[in-house]
Each structure stands twice: as C-alpha cells, then as structure tokens.
C-alpha positions in Angstrom: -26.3 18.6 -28.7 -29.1 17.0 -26.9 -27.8 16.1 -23.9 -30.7 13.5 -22.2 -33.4 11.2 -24.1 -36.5 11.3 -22.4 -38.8 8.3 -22.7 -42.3 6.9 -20.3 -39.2 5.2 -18.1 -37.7 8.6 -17.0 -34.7 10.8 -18.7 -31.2 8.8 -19.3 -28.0 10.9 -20.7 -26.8 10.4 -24.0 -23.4 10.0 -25.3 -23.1 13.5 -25.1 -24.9 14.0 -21.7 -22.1 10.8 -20.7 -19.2 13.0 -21.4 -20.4 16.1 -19.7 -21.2 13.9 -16.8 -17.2 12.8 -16.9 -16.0 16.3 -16.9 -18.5 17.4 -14.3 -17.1 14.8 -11.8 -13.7 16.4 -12.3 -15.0 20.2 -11.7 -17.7 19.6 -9.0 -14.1 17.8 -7.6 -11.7 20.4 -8.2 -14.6 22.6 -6.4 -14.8 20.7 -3.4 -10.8 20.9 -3.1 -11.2 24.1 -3.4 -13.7 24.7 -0.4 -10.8 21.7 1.8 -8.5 24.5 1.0 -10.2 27.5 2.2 -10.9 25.1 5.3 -7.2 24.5 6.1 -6.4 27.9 5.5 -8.8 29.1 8.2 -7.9 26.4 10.5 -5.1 24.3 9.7 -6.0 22.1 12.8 -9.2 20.6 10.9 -10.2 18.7 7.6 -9.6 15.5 6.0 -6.8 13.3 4.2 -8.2 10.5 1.7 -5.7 7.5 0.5 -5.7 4.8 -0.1 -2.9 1.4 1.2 -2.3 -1.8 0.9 -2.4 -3.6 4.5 1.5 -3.6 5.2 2.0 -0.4 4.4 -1.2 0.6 6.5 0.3 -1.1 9.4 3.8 0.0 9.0 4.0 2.8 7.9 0.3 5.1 7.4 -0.5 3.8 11.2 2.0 5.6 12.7 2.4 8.8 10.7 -1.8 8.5 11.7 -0.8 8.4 15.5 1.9 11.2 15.4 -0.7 13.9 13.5 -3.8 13.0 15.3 -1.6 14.1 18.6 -0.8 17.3 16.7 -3.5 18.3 15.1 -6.6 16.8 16.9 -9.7 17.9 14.6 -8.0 16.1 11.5 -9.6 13.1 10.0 -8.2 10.2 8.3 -10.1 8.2 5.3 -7.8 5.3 4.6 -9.0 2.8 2.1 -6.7 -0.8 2.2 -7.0 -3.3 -0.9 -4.8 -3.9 -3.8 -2.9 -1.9 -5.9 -5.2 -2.3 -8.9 -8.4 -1.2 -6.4 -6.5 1.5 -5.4 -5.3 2.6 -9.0 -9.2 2.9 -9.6 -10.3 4.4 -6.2 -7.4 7.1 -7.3 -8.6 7.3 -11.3 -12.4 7.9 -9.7 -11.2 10.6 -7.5 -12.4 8.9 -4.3 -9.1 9.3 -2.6 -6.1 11.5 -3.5 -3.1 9.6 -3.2 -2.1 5.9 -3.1 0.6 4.7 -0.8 1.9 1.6 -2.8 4.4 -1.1 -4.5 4.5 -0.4 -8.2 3.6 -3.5 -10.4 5.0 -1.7 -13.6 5.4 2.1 -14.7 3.3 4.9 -13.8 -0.1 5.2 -16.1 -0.1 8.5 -18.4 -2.8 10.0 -15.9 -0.7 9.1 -12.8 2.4 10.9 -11.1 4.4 8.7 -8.7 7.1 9.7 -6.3 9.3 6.8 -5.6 9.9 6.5 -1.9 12.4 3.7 -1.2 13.0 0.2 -3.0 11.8 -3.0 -0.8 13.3 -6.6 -0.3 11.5 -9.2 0.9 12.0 -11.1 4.1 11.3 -14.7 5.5 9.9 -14.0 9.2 8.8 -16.6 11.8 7.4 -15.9 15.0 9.7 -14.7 17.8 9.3 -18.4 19.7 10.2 -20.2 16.7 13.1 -22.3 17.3 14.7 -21.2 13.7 14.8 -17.7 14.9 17.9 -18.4 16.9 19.9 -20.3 14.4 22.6 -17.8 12.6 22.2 -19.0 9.3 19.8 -21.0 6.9 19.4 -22.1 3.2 16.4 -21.9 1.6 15.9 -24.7 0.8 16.1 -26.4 4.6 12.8 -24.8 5.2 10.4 -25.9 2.3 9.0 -28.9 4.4 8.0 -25.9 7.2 4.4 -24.9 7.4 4.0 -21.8 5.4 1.1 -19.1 5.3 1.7 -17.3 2.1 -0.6 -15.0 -0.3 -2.1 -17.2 -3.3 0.2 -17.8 -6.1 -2.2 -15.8 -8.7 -1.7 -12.7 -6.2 1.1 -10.2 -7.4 2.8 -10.9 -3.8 2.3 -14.2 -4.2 3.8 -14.3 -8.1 6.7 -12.2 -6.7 7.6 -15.3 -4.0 6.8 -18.3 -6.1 8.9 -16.8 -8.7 12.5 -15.8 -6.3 11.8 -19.2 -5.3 11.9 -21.1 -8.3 15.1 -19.0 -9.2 17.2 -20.8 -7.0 16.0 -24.0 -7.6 14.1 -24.8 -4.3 11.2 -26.7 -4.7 8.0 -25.4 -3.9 6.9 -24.6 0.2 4.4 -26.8 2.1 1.6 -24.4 1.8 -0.7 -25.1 4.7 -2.6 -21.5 4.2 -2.8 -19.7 1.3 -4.8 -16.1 2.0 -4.6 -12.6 0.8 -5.4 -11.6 5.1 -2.4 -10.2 6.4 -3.6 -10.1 9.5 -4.3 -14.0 9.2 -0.5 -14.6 8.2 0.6 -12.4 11.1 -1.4 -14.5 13.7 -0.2 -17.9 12.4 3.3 -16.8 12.2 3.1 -15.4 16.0 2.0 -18.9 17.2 5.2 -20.0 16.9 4.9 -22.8 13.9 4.7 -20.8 10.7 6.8 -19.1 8.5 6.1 -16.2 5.7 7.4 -13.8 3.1 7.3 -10.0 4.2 8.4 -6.7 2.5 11.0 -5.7 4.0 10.3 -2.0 5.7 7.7 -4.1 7.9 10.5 -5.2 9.8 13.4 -2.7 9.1 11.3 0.5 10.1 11.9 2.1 13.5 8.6 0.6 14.6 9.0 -3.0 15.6 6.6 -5.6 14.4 5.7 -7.1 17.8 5.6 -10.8 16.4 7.8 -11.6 13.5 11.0 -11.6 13.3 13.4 -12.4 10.7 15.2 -15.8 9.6 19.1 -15.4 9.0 18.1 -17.0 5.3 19.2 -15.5 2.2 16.1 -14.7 0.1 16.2 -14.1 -3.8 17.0 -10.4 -4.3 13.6 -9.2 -5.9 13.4 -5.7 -5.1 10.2 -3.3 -5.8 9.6 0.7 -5.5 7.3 1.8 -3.2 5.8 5.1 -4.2 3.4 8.0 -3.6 1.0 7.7 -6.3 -1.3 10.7 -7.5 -3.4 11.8 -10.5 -1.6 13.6 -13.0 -1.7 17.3 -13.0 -3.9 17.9 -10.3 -2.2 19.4 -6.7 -3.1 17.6 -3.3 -4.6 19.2 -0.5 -2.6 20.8 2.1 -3.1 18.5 4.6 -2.2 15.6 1.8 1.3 17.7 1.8 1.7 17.1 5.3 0.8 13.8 6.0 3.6 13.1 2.8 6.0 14.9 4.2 5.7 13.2 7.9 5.7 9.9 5.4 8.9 10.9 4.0 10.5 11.6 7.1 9.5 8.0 8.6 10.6 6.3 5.5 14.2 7.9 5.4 15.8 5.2 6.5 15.0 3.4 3.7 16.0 5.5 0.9 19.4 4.8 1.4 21.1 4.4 -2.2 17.9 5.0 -4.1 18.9 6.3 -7.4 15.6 8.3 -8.1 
C-alpha cells in the first residue's frame, strides 16, 4: 500500500501511512520503556516517573510520596502533569504519562486498567480562624448565606456539590467565587471568611492541611473511587511500581472497608 502522497507541497501520509504512524507511536514507546528499564536495572537510583493528578491529589497525596523518594533515591525525576480527569484520560491514551492518579467519573474505558485505591467523602472546611470551626455541630442549611468559593457548577466537582446539596433540600450557597484554582479556594478559605467543599483524604491523611479545617456539618453522603489508572495491557516501569507502592502505603488509612 502506498504509504505517503507526494505533491509540489511536500509528502503527507495516507490512510494507510496514518495507521502505521498509530502503531509506530506504540512501538517506538514500548522501545523507550524498554531502554527506562535497562536504566533502572543498572542503577535503580536514577530515571523518571511520568503521571499525571488532579491538584488535590497532587497536594495530598503525589507531594509527599515525591518528598519521601527524592530523600531515597536522589537522581530520580518526577514529571507530574495536574488537570482534569478527562485531560489526563488523554495525556494517558497518548502515552505521554503512564499512570493517572484520579477520581473515577464512571467505569474504566476498554483500553484502561484501574486499581481502586480507597472511596472519598467530601467535606465542608473553613479556615482554622473561622468562628464556625469551634461550634460542635451545624446544619447545612445554617450556612448557605456564608461566602463560599466553590468549583463552577458545569465542573464534575462542582456537579458532585450542587447535586448532594439540592438532595437535602438546602437552597443554593452564596457563591462569591466560582473557580476551578484550588489553590485560589485554599487561600480564601485560610483568610478566615470562606467556606468550601473538599474530598475528604485532603484532610483525613496523616499530612495536615495547614489551613482548612473541617465544619462539624453533616454533608450528603456522595462517595467516589479514587484509583490508579493505566493503559490496558501494557506494564509500568519499575520505578512506576515503586512510587505505587509508596502510594499505597500512604493511602492505607483510607481503604478501610473498601470492598474491592
């Protein structure tokens, strides 16, 4: 089959040249593994991990598994990509990273393996000088006239909220920011005025978020998998192992009654 079409503008590929070009990304990828291997084998100090996180989990939990195997194995480097999930899915489905580090919004795709790591509630926090913070308990509803910093209802976070919300009848927050920037929520919370929906781990991890805490309010139970997502089929790198394994020893805590 002819494989490129050759005109006065140059040489393009043709359907058929397209196809090999697909399969040639997944070889010439599978090669380069290969060589990452060899690598590790000859020094397991040295390489590189590629993944991909949303920003909570970055923070909470790739940040310090980061800290604990720099110490250990000093020549290792760390390419962390932090969007959302579908950015990820396609960062993963283009081979750019090997694993994602994720909530699920729905099943696993037929090219995609997921190992489910713990199942997350989410949490009203305010910061650790707001005055709620020391009451022992609080409806919901009490705190809809607050100023709130949430993600933007079209968001999946943001569906997830505005949805356990309306399921107990409270009527909708005074949204004074709406962002996708958790680090943005985090600093308005940690002046003291406003309030915002977390996943749970952020807060129930050893580490200790240094500026939220969380409100003695009952929140709708709406409870998601977190999960180690990888392409179907194909093995991670060795030092992908690792880093999952130190993720799965941070993370125990969590798993607690996880039917898997």
């Amino acid at each position: 089959m002819r494989l490129l079409d050759r005109s006065r503008r140059g040489a393009e590929p043709t359907p058929y040249g397209l196809a090999l070009i697909k399969r040639g990304f997944t070889v010439f990828d599978e090669l380069r593994r290969g060589v990452e291997d060899i690598d590790f084998l000859s020094d397991p100090t040295a390489g590189e991990i590629r993944l991909g996180t949303t920003e909570p989990i970055a923070a909470a939990i790739v940040a310090p598994v980061v800290e604990e195997l720099s110490r250990q194995y000093s020549k290792v480097n760390f390419h962390v990509i932090a969007g959302d999930t579908a950015m990820l899915y396609r960062e993963l489905s283009e081979r750019k990273i090997e694993l994602v580090m994720s909530r699920m919004t729905g099943p696993a795709t037929q090219e995609q393996s997921a190992e489910i790591l713990f199942e997350d509630p989410l949490v009203v926090v305010g910061g650790k000088t707001n005055p709620l913070t020391r009451r022992r308990k609080i409806e919901l509803a009490e705190l809809m006239d607050e100023p709130w910093t949430l993600q933007p209802a079209d968001s999946f976070f943001g569906s997830l909220v505005a949805e356990a919300i309306r399921t107990v009848g409270a009527p909708p927050p005074h949204l004074t920011a709406a962002t996708t920037s958790f680090n943005l929520r985090s600093e308005l919370v940690s002046t003291g005025r406003f309030l915002t929906v977390v996943p749970g781990f952020s807060v129930r991890l050893p580490r200790k978020h240094p500026s939220l805490k969380v409100l003695p309010v009952e929140f709708p139970s709406v409870r998601h998998r977190v999960a180690i997502i990888t392409l179907k089929g194909l093995s991670v790198s060795p030092l992908a192992e690792l880093f999952i394994d130190r993720v799965r020893a941070l993370v125990r805590p969590l798993t607690k009654g996880l039917s898997r």
